[in-house]
C-alpha positions in Angstrom: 121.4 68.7 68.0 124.5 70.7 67.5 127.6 68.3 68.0 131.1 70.1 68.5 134.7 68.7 69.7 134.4 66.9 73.1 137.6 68.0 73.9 137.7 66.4 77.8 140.4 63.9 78.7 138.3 61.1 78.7 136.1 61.5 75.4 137.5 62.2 72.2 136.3 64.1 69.7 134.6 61.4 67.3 132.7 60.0 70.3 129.0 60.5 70.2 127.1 60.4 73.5 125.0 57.9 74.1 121.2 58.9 74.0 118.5 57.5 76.4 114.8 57.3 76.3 112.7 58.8 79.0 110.4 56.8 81.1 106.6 56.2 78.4 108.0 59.0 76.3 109.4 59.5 73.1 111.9 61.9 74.1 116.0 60.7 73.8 117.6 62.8 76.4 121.6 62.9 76.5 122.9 61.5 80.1 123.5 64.8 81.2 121.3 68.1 80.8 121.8 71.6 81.6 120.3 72.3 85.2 119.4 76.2 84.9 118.6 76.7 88.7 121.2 79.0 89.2 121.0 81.2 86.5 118.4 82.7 87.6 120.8 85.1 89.0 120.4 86.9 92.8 117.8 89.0 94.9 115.3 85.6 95.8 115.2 83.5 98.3 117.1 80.4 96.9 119.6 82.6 95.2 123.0 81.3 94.3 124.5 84.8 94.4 124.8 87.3 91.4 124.7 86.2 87.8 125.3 87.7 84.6 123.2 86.7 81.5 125.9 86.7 78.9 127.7 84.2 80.6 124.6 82.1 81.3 123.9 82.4 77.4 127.5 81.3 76.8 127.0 78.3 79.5 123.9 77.0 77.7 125.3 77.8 74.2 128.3 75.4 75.1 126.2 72.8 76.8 124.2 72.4 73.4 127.8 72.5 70.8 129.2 69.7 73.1 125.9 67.5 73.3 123.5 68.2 75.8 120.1 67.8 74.3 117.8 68.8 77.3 117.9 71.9 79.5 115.9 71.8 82.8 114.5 75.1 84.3 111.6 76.0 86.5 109.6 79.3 86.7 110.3 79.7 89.9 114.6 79.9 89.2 115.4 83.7 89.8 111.7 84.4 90.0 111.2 84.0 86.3 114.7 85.3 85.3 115.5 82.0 84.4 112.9 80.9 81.9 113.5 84.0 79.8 117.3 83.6 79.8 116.9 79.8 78.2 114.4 81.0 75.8 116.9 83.6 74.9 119.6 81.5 74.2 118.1 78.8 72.9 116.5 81.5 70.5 120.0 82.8 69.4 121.3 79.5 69.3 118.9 78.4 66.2 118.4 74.8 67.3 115.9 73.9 69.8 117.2 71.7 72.3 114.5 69.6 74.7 112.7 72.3 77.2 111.5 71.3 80.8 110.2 73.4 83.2 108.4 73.1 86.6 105.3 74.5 88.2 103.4 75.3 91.8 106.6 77.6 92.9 105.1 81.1 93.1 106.9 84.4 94.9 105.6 87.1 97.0 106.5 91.0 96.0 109.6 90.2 98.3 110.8 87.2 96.5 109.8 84.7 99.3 108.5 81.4 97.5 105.3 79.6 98.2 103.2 76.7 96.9 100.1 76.6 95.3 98.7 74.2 93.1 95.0 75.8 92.2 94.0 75.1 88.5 94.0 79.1 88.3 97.5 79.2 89.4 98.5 76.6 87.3 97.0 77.8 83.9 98.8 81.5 84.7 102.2 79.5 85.8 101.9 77.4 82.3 101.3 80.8 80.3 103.9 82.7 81.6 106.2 79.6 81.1 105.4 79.4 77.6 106.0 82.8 76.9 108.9 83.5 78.5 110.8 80.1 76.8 109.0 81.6 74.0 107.6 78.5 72.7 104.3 77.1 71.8 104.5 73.8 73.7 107.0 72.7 76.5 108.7 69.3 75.9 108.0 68.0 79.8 106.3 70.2 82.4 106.7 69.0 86.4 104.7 69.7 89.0 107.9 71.0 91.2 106.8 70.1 94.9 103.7 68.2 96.1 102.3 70.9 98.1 100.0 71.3 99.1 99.5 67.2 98.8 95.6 67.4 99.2 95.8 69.0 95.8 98.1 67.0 94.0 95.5 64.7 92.1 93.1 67.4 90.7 96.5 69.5 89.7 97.8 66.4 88.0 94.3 66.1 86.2 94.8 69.4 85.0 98.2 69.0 83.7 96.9 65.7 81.9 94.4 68.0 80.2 97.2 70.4 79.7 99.2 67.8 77.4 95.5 67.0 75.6 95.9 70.9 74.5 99.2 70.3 73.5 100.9 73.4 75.2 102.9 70.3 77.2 104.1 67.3 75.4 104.6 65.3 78.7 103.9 65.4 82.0 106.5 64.4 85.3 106.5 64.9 88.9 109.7 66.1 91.6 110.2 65.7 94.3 107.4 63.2 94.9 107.1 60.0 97.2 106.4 56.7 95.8 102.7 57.0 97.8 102.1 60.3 96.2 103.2 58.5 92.4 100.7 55.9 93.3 98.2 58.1 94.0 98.7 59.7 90.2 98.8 56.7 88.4 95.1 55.8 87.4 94.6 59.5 86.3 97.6 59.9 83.7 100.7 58.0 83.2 103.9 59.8 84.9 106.5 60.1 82.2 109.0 60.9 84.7 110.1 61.8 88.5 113.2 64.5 89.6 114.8 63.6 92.7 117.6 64.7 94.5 119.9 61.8 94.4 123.6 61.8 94.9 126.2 60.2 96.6 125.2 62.2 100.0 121.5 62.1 99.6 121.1 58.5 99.2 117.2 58.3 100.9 115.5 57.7 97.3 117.6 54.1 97.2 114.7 52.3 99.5 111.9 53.0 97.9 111.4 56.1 95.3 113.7 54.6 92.9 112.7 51.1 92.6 109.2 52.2 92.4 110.1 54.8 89.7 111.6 51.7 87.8 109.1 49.3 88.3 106.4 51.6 87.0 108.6 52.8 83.6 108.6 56.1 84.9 112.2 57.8 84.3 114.3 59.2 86.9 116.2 62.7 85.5 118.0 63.4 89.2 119.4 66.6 90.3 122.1 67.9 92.3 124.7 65.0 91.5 127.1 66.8 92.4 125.6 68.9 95.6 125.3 72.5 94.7 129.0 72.2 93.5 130.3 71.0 96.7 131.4 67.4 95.0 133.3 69.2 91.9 136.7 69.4 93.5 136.4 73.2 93.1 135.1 74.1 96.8 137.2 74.1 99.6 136.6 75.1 103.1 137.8 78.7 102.6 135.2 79.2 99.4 132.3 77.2 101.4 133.2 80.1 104.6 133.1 82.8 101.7 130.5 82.0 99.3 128.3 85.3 99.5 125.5 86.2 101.9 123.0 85.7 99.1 123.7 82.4 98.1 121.6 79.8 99.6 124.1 77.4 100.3 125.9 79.1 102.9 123.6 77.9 105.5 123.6 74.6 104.3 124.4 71.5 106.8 127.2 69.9 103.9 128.8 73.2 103.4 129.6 73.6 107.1 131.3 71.9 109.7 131.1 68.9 110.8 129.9 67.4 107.4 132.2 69.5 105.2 135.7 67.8 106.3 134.0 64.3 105.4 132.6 65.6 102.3 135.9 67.0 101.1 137.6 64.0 102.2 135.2 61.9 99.9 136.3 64.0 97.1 139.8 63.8 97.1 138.8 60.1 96.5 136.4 61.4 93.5 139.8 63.2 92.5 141.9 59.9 92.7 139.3 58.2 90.6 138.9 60.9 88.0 142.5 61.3 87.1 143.0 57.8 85.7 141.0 59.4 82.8 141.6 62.9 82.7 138.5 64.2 84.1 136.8 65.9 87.1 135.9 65.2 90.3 132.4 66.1 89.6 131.8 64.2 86.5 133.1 61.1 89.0 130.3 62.3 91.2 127.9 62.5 88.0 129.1 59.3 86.8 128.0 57.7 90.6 124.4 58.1 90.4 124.2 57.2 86.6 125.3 54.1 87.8 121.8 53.6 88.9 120.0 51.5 86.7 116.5 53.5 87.6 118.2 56.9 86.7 118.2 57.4 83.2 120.0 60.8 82.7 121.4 63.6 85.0 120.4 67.8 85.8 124.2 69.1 85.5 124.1 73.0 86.9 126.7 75.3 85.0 126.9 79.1 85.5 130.2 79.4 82.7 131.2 77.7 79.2 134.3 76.7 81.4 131.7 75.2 84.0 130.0 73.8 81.2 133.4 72.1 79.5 135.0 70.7 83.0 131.2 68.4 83.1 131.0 67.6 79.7 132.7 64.3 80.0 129.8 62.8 82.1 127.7 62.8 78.9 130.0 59.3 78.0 132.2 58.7 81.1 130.8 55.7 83.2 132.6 54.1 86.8 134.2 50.9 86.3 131.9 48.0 89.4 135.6 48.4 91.4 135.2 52.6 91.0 132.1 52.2 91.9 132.9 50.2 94.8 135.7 52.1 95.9 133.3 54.9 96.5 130.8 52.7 98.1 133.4 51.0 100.5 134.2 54.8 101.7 130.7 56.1 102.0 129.9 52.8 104.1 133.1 53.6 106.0 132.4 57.2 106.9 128.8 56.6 108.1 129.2 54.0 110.3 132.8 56.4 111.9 
């Protein structure tokens, strides 16, 4: 992979992230990989607002020179837009960085999203994904939601038979419960599982996790840093502005009564990150890295700047008394 100056406060520029295998594959995936979920642009429903592609191809461009190794996309992400804007720039880029996508997300003519997980379905999802990365075979290919769950055995069958083609090197699952991922098992081997796990969606601790760990099955989380509300960029008066078409506007953390805690915890992700010269959000990325099941993390960035303020989470880890500190204030909080 391309390699340039990790020019963050807390990484220097000889330092060389850290790379980590992926649950029963033989894929070594950077800590940190480009989430392409908003890229995708505006105009579906889980739009983050407008988007221009130049600036996406400059994001993901960045991501790869600093040492991000794996970008994470689905075909659902701007209703296509998104695969064919990685496949651009990974294209122009000349290097081919690790590819995952995610299937069983389809849209009606109006851009409203549905499920379906027919073998039909799936075969025309995996063809289109192919050709809009523009690549013969994708490096991990998820099965995005388990809906619906009556169908989630045959579909995994047929993306087992999928990797036996070789249009998919490996096969994981998001969004799943540990019942569903035992209900996989004695079909195919999961390589992996994509939760939503940060510091303010803690529900996968009990049991997802541990399972995930127990079985060898690796843990790529998402949405460390909560749609951007844990970067130390959004205030109150950008969460009341952000525009009518971007999904998180209706969002429980982005509106009162949870936003004033959530922007109190990351004044303390501030506090933390400026002993070493680094964000907020990489504090936030660093938190659930911590995890011993997790073994890397879907970073979203819409700008190279984006792209650079994160970068440092591909070496930065918390200190056991940062980590506490957080943990001491996120016990505090929930039982005020």
């Amino acid at each position: 992979m391309g390699r340039g100056t990790l020019y963050s406060g807390a990484m220097t520029a000889t330092a060389t992230p850290a790379l980590r295998r992926l649950g029963n594959s033989d894929l070594n995936l950077s800590a940190i990989g480009l989430g392409a979920w908003a890229i995708g642009g505006s105009n579906w429903q889980y739009a983050w607002g407008a988007q221009e592609d130049a600036e996406s191809i400059a994001a993901i461009h960045r991501a790869l020179d600093l040492g991000v190794n794996w970008i994470d996309t689905a075909a659902v992400y701007g209703l296509g837009h998104s695969e064919e804007v990685v496949g651009r720039a990974v294209k122009s880029w000349g290097r081919k960085p690790f590819l995952f996508t995610k299937c069983s997300r389809l849209w009606n003519p109006d851009g409203t999203i549905y499920s379906n997980l027919d073998a039909a379905s799936l075969t025309n999802e995996l063809d289109g994904s192919l050709k809009r990365l523009g690549v013969e075979t994708i490096d991990l290919y998820q099965i995005h939601w388990p809906r619906p769950e009556e169908q989630i055995e045959a579909a995994w069958e047929l993306l087992a038979r999928f990797r036996e083609q070789g249009k998919v090197r490996w096969i994981g699952v998001s969004n799943f419960s540990a019942a569903q991922m035992r209900l996989l098992e004695p079909i195919a081997p999961i390589t992996s599982l994509q939760p939503p796990y940060s510091m303010l969606r803690r529900e996968v601790e009990k049991d997802i996790l541990p399972f995930a760990e127990g079985h060898g099955i690796g843990v790529i989380n998402y949405s460390p840093m909560v749609s951007g509300l844990l970067t130390g960029r959004m205030t109150a008066e950008r969460a009341g502005a952000l525009p009518e078409d971007d999904w998180r506007r209706n969002h429980p953390e982005f509106r009162e009564p949870r936003l004033s805690r959530n922007l109190r915890l990351v004044e303390l992700l501030r506090e933390i990150g400026s002993a070493h010269g680094i964000t907020a959000g990489v504090v936030a990325v660093a938190w659930t890295l911590h995890h011993p099941a997790v073994t890397a993390a879907i970073v979203g960035g819409r700008s190279a700047a984006q792209v650079e303020e994160t970068a440092a989470a591909l070496t930065f880890r918390l200190s056991e008394q940062e980590y506490g500190a957080i943990g001491a204030f996120l016990a505090a909080e929930n039982e005020a």
